[in-house]
N, C-alpha and C positions, 0 to 999 in steps of 0.2 A: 930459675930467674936469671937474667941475667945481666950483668953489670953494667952493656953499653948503654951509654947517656941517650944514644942516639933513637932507642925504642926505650918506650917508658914502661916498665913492667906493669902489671894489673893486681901485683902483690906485692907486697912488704916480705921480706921476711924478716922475723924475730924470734931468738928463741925456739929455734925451729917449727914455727909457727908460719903459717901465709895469712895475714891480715890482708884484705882488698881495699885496693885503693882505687880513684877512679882517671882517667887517660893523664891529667894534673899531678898525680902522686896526693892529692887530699884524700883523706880515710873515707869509706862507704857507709863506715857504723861510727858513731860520735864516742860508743861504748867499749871499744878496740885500743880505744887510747889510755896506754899507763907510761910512765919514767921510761920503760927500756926502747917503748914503740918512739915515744918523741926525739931521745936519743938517735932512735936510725934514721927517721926522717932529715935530722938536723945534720947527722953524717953523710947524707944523699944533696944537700945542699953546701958541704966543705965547711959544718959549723958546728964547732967540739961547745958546748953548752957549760956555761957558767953561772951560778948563781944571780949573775944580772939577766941573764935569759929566762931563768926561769920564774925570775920576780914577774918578769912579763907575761911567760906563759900561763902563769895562777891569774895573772891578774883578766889576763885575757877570757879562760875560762869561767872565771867568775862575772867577766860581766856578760860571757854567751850564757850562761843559770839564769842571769838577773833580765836579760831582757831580748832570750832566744833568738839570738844573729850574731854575727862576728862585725865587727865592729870597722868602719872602713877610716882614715887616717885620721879625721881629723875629731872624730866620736873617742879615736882609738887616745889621741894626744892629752884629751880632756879627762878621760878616763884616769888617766896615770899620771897627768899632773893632780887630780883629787885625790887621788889614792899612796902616789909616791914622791910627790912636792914638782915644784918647776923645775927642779935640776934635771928631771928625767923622764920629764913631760915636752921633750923637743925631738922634733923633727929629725934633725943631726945627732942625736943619743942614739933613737932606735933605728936610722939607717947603719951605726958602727954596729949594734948587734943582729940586725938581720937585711944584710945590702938589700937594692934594690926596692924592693918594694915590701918596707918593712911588714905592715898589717896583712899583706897577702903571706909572706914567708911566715911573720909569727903566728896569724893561726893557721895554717898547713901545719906548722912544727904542733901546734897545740892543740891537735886534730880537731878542729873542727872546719865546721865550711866555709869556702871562700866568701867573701867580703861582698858583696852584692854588686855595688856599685865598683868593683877593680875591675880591670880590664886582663 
C-alpha cells in the first residue's frame, strides 16, 4: 500500500490486515468496520477522533440499522438533533468535526456507504 494521497489505495490496512475499500476510500463490506478500522480511515482524512466524533459515528450507524442508508445532511442534522439536542444538531457543529462535507466524511469514517444523494 502505499501512502501517496495521489493514487487512492484499494486497501485499508489495519492490524496487519488489508480491508477493501472502493476507488473513494468507503469500506466494500459494511461488516469490516470495528474501532481500529474507523480510527485509520479518520487518520487518512487528518482526523485524530474524540468522543464528539464518535457520538456521531454510533449515531450515524444506528440510524444506517434503523432505515438501511446513510443519511445525507439534512436527514443527518434531524437525526442528532432528536437523539443529541439542538446544540449538536447544526450544521457548523458537524463541519468542526468532519470539514467539508460532514455526512460524506462521517459515514466513510463510520463505514458505511456514501450518502446517495452527495456528490
Amino acid at each position: 500500500m502505499t501512502t501517496d494521497n495521489s493514487t487512492q489505495p484499494h486497501a485499508l490496512q489495519v492490524n496487519g490486515l488489508a480491508i477493501p475499500v472502493d476507488p473513494e476510500g468507503y469500506l466494500r463490506h459494511l461488516e469490516d468496520w470495528n474501532e481500529a478500522v474507523a480510527t485509520q480511515l479518520a487518520a487518512q482524512e487528518a482526523i485524530q477522533l474524540t468522543e464528539a466524533h464518535w457520538e456521531i459515528l454510533r449515531l450515524l450507524r444506528q440510524f444506517y440499522q434503523q432505515f438501511e442508508m446513510s443519511p445525507a445532511m439534512r436527514p443527518l442534522i434531524k437525526a442528532i438533533t432528536a437523539e443529541l439536542g439542538s446544540d449538536k444538531g447544526k450544521s457548523i457543529y458537524l463541519m468542526s468535526l468532519f470539514p467539508g462535507s460532514p455526512a460524506k466524511l462521517a459515514s466513510k469514517i463510520a463505514g458505511l456507504p456514501k450518502p446517495t444523494n452527495c456528490l
